[in-house]
VEXTILO-513513 format. One record per residue: residue in one letter; x, y, z of N, C-alpha, C, O in turn. Coordinates in pm, whole numbers, plus 50000, padded with zeros to 5 digits. Atoms other than C-alpha are relative to their C-alpha. Last residue first. Example, Ala and Ser with C-alpha at 12.3 -4.5 7.8 and 13.67 -1.06 7.14 Angstrom:
BEGIN
S499184988149994513674989450714499235010950073499745022050090A500894988150000512304955050780500905012050000501945011850066
This chain:
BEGIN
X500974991950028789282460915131499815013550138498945022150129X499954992450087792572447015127498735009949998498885021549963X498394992149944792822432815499499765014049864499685026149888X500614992949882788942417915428501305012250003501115024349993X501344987350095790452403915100499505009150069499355020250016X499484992450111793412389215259498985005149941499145016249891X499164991949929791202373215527500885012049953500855023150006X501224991249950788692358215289500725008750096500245020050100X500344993850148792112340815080498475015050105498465027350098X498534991450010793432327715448499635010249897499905021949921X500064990549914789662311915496501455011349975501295023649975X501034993949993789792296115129499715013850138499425025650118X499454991950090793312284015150498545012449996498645024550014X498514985049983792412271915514500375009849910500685021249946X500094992949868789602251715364500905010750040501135021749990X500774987550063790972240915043499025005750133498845017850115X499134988650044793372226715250499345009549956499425021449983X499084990449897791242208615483501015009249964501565017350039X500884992049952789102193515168500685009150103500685021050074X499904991650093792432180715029498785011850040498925023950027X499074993750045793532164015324499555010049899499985021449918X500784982149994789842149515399501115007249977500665018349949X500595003350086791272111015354499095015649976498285018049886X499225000850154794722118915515498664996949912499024995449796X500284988250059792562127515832500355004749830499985013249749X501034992150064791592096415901500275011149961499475015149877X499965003150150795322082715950498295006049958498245011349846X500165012050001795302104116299500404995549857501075003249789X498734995350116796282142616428499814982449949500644976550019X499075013649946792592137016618501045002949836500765005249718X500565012150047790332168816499501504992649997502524996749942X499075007249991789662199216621499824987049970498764980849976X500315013850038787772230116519501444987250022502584988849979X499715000450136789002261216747499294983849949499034974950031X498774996750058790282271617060499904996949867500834999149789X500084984550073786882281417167500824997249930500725002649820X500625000650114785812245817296500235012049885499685013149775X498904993150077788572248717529499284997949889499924996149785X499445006450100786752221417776500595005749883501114997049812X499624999950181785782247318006500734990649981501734989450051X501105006750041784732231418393499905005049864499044999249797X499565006750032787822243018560499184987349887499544976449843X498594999050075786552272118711500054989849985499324984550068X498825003049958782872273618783501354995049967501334986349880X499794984749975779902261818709501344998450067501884989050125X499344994049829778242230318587500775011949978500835017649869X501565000349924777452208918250500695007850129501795004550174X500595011449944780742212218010499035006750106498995018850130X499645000449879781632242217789499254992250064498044993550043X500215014649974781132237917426500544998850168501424990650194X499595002849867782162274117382500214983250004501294977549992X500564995049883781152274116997501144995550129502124988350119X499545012549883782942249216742499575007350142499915002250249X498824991449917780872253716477500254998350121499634991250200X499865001849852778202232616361500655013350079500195021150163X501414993049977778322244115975499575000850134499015011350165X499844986450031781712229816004498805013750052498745023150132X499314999149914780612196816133500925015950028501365021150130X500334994049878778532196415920500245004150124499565010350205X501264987649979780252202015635499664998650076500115007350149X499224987150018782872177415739499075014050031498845021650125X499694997049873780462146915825500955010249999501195012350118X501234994249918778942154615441500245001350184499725010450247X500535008649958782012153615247498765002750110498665012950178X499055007049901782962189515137499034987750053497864990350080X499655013350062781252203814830500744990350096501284980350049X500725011750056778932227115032500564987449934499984976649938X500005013849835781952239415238499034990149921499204977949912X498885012450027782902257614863499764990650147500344980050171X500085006050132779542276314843501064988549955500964979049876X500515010749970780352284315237499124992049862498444981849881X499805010150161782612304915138499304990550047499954980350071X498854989450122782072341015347500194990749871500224994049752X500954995750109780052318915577500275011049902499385017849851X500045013050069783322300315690498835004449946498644999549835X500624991750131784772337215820499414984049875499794982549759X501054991449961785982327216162499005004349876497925009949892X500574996850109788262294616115498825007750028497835001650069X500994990749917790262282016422499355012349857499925023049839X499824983250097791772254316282498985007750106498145004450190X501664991249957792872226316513500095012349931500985020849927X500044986950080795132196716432498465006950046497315003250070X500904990150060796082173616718500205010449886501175017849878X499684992650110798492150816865498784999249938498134989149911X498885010150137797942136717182499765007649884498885016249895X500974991850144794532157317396501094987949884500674980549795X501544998649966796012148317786498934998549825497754995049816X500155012449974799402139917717498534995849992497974985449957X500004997549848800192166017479499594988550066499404978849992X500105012349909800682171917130500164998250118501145004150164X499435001949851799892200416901500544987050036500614978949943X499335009749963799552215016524500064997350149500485007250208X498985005249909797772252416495499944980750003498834975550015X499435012749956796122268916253500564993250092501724996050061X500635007650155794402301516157499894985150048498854979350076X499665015650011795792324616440499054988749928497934987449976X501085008149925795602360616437500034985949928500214983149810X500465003749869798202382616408498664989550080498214987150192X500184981749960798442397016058499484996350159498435000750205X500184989650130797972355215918499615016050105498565018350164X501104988350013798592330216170500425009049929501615011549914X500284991150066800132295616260499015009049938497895005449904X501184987250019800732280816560500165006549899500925016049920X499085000450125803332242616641498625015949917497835011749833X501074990650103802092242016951500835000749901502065000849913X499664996150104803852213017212498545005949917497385001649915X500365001250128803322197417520500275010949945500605020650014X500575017150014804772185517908499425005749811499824996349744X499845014249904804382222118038499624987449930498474983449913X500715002149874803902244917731500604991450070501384983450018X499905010249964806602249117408499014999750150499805003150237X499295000449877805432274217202499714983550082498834975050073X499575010449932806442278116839499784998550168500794999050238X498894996849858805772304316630499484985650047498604978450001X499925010849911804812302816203500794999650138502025000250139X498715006849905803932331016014499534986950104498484983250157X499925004649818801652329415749500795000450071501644991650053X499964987149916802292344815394499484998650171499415007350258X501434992749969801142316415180499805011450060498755017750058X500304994750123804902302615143498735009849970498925020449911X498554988449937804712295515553499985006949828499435017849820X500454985049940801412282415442500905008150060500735019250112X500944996750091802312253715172500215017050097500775027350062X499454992150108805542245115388499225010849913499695021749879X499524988349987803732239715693500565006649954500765018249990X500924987949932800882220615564501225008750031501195019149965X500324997950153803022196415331499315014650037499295024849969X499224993850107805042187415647499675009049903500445018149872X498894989649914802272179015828500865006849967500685018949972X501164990049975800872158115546500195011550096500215022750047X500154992550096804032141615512499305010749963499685021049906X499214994250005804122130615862500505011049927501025021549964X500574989349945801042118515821501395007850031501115019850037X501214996350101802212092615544499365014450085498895023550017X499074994850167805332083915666498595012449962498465024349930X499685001050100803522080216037500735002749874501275013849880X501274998750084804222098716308499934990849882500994991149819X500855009349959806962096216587498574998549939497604995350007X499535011450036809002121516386499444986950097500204977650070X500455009750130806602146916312500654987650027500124977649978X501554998350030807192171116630499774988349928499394979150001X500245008649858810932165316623498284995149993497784984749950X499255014350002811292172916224500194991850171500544980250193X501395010250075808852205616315501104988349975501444986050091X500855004249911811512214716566498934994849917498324984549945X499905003849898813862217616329499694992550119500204982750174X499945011850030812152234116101500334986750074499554977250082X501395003649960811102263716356500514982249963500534972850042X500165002150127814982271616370498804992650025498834983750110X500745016349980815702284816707499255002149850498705012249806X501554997449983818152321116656499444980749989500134971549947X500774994750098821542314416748498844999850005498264995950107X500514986449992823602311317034499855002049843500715006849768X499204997550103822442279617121500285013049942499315020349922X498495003049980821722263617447501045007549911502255008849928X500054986949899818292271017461501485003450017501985012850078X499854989150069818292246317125500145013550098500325024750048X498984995750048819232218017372500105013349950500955021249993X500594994450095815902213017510501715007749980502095018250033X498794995350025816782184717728500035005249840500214999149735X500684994650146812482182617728501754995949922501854992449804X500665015050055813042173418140500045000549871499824988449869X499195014749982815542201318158500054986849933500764979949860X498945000350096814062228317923500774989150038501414981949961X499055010249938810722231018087500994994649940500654984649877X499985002949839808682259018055501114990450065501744991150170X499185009249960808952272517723500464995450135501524998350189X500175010950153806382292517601501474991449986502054988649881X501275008949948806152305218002499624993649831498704985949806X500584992350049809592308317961498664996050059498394987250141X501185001950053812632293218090499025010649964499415022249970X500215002050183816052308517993498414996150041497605002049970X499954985050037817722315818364499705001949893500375010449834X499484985849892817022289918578499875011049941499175020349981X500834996349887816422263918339499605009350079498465013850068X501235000750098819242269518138498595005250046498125016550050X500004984450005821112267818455499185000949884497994999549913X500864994949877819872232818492499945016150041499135022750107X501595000850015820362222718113499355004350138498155006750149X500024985650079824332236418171498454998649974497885009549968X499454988249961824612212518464499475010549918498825019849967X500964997649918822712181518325500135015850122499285020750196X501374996250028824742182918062499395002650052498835013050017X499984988350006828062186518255498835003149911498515015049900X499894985549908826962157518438499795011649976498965018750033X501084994950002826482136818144500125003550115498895003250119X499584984250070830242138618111498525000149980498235008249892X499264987149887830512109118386499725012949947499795022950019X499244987650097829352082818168499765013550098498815020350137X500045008450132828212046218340500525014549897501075011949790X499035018050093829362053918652499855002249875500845006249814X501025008650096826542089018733501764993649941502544998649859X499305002350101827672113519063499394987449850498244983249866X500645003750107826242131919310500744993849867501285001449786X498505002150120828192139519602498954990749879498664978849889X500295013750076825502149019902500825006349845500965017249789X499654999950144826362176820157500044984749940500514974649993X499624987850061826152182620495500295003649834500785013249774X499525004750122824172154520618500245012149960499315020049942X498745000350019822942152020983501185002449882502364999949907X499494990649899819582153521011501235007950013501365019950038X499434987750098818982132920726500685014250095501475023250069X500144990749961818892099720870500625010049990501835011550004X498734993949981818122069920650499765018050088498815025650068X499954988549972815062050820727500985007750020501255010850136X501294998250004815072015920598499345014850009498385018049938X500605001849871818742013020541498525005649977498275013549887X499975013249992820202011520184499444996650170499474984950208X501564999650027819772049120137499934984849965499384981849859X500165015250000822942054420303498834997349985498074997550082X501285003049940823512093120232499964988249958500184985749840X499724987349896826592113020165498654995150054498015001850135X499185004449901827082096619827500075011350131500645022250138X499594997549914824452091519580500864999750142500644991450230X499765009249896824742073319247499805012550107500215022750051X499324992549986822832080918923499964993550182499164986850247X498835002650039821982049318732500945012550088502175012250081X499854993550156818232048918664501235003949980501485008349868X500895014750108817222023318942500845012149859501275007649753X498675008649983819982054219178499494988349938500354979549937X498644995750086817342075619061501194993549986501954993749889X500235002150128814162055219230501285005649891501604998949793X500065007550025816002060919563499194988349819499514977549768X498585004449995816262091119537500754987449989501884985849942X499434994150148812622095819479501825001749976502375005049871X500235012650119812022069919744500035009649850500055005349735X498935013049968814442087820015499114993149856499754987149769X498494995250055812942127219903500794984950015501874984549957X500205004050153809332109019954501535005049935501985000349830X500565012950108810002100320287499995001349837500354992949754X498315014249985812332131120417499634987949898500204984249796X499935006249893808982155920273501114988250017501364979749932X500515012850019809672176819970500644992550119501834992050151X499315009649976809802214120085499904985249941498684983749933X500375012049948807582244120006501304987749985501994988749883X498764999449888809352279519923499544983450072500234979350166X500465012349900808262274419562500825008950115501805016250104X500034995849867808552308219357499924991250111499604996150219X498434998549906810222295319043499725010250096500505019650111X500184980750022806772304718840501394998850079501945009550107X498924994850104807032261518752500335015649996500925020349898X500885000350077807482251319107499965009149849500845017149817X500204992750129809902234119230498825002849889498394996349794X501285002550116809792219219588499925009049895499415019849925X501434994150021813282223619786499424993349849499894988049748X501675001049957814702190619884499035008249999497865006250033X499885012250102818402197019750498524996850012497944996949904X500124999050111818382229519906499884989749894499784991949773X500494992749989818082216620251499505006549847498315006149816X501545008650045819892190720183498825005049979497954999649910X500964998649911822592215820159498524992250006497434995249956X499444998049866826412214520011498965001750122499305003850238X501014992350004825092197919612500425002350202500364992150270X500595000549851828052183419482498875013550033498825024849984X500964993950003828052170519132499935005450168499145000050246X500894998249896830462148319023499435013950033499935023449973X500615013149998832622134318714499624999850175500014991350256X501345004750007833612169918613499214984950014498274982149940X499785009850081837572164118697498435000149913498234990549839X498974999550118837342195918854500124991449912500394995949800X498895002949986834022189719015501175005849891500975009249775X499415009050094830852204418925501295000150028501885010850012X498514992450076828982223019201500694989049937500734978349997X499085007149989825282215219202501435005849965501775013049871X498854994649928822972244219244501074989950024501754992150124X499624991049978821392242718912500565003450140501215013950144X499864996950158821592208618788500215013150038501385016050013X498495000750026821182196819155500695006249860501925007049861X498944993149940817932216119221501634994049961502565001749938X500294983350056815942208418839501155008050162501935017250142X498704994750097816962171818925500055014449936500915018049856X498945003449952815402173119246501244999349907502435001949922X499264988349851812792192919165501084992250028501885000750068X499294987450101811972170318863500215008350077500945016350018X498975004650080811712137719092500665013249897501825015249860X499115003749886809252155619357501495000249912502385008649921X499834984049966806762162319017501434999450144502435004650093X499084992750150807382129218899500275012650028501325018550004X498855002850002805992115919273501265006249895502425009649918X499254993549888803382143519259501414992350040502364998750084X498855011149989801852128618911501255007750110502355011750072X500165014450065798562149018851501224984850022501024972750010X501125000349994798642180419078499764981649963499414972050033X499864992249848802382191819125498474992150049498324989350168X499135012249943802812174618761499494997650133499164986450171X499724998949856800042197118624500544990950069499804982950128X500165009149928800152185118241500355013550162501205022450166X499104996649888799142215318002499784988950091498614986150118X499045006650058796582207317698501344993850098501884982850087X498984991550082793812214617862501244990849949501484978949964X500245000150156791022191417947500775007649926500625008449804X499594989650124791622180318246499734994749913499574983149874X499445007550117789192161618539500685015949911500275027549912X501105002150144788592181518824500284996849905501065005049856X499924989350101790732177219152498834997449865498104987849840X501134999850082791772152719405499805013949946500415023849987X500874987949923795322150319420498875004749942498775009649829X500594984649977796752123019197499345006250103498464999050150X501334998649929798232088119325499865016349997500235024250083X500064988349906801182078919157498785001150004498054995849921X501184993050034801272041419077499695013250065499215013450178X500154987050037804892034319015498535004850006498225013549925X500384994149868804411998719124499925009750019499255012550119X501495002549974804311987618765499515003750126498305005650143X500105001849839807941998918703498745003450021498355015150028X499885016649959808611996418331499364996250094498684986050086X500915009250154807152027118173499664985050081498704977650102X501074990549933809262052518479499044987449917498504981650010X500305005649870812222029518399498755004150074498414999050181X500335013049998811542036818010500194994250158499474984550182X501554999950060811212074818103499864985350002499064980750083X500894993349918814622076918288498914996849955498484988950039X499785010949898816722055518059498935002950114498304993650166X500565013250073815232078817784500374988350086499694978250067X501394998150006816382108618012499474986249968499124978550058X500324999949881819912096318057498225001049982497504991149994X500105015450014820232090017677499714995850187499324984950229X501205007250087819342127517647499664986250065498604982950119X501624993949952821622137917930498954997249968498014995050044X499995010249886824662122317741498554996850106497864987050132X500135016650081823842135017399499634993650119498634986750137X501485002950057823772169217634499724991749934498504990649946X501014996349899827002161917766498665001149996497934993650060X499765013850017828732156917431499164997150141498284988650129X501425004550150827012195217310500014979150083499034971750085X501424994849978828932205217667499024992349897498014985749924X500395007349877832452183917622498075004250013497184995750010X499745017450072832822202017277499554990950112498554984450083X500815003350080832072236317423499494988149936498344984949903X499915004750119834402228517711498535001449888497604993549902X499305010850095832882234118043500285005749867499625015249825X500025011849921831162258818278501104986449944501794979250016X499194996849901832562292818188499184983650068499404980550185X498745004550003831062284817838501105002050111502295001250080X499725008649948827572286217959501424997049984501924988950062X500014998349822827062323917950500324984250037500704983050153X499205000849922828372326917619500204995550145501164993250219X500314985749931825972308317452501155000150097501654990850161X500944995849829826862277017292500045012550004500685019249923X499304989449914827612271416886499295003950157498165008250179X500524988450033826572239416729500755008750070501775004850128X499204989549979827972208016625499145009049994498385010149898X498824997649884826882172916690500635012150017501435013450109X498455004250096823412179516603501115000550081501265005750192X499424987549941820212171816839501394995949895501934985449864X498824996750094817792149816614500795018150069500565030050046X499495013550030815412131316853501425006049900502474999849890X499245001550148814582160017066500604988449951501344981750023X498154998049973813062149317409499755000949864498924994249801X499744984450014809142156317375501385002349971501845012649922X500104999850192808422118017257500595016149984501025021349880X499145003150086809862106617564500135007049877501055008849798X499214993349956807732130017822501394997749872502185006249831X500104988150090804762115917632501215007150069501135018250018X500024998150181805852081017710499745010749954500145011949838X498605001150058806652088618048500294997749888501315001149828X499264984750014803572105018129501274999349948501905008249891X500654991050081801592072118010500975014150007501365020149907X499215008950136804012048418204498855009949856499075008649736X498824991949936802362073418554500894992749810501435001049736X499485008349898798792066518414501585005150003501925014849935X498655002350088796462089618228501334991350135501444993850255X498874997349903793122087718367500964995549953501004983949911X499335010649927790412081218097501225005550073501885013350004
């Protein structure tokens, strides 16, 4: 089913961190922008900006972006540029002022000195040289000033404002002024921190890039989990303690728009946690050695076993040609849901079983 524009904004919500602390330590490189103390209070600010952002994106029924034709997805990864070109417009614009905005002395504005630069198209390899057209730069500007931030240097109260002329636009946000310097230090961030296992640090206001210490997996598993049930939550939980103890490591990457939560034994990957817009929260084992114990699959409920015994092959859809894998390789998968709490114990002794055939292989 086609994911709708109040669909991206709910999975964009769930990505923001819900538990950023009030005290951490910044990196040096941002402390020539602001106040350490002002900065962490800035990013609170930024947050609550976002979440004003997403629920106006939820609200506004006329929002219907109109994808570029293309082949249905099945990956995990949203293509903004592809799937939601107005959103995509909207994060270039706050991905250019954030990083070439200059922050006032008083920090309660933002000036950006070239429309020119304010309207390039961002893409995520940060090679765009493409433009966003006058029209859609007035109604994505105009959608920002619904979400509170003000522009000055352009009368976007006339039908067709004219840009020709405009040497600079004064960016500023009424309702708290010191989310500025959030949206400042999250745009250099940006700039000079993303990854390709972390792509988008603005939209995400991925604080921890911020910090000069190492990123604490836990952490991020307590983001991950916390729009989950008690009960699956727990189960989640129960999994990453058990197998971090088990001798697994556990990495973290963050994709466009979703989340891996990956763990693997001597390099190769066992488990993985996700969520995304396209797939929503998922567990997927990737289990190679199941006829090694398949004396213990026999006791497993019968749509399990076979489903096992199945395996998860290619499974690549009808036709040719790029875009036509469904990711059948990545592994057995199965909806992060309340069904799964009733196979919990079978899915452990699973993993413990494959992890145990792995360690024996290693030893022998």
């Amino acid at each position: 089913m086609e994911k709708t524009m109040g669909d991206m904004a709910k999975c964009l919500k769930q990505l923001i961190p819900v538990n950023i602390p009030e005290t951490y330590t910044i990196k040096s490189m941002f402390k020539e922008i602001s106040e350490e103390e002002d900065i962490r209070k800035g990013v609170l600010a930024f947050r609550e900006f976002l979440y004003r952002f997403c629920d106006r994106l939820i609200a506004d029924k006329s929002l219907c972006d109109i994808p570029k034709k293309g082949k249905n997805k099945f990956s995990d990864e949203t293509t903004l540029s592809v799937e939601f070109p107005f959103l995509n417009n909207i994060r270039s614009i706050l991905l250019n002022i954030g990083q070439h905005g200059i922050l006032s002395e008083k920090c309660d504005s933002l000036l950006v000195n070239d429309w020119e630069m304010l309207s390039l198209k961002r893409s995520l390899n940060k090679n765009s040289t493409t433009k966003i057209s006058v029209p859609q730069m007035i109604k994505s500007m105009r959608f920002l000033t619904e979400c509170g931030i003000d522009f000055d240097g352009i009368d976007l109260s006339v039908k067709k404002p004219d840009v020709s002329n405009i040497d600079a636009i004064r960016i500023t946000y009424p309702d708290n002024h010191i989310m500025l310097t959030g949206w400042k230090v999250l745009g250099i961030a940006q700039n000079e921190l993303s990854s390709r296992k972390n792509d988008d640090i603005l939209l995400r206001c991925d604080y921890r890039m911020l910090k000069d210490e190492d990123i604490q997996v836990d952490s991020i598993m307590k983001d991950f989990v916390y729009h989950l049930s008690v009960p699956l939550k727990e189960f989640v939980l129960k999994f990453h303690e058990h197998y971090l103890e088990s001798g697994m490591k556990c990495n973290v990457e963050l994709g466009f728009m979703c989340i891996h939560v990956i763990y693997s034994y001597k390099g190769k990957s066992i488990l993985r946690f996700s969520t995304s817009l396209h797939n929503g929260y998922r567990m997927i084992l990737k289990t190679k050695n199941t006829s090694k114990y398949a004396d213990v699959i026999e006791e497993f409920p019968v749509s399990l076993r076979e489903k096992i015994f199945k395996g998860y092959g290619c499974d690549r859809k009808n036709g040719t040609g790029h875009g036509n894998c469904q990711k059948g390789c990545e592994g057995f998968r199965f909806s992060l849901d309340e069904s799964l709490l009733d196979i919990s114990q079978e899915l452990e002794i699973w993993l413990d079983s494959e992890l145990a055939s792995m360690q024996k292989n290693k030893k022998g």
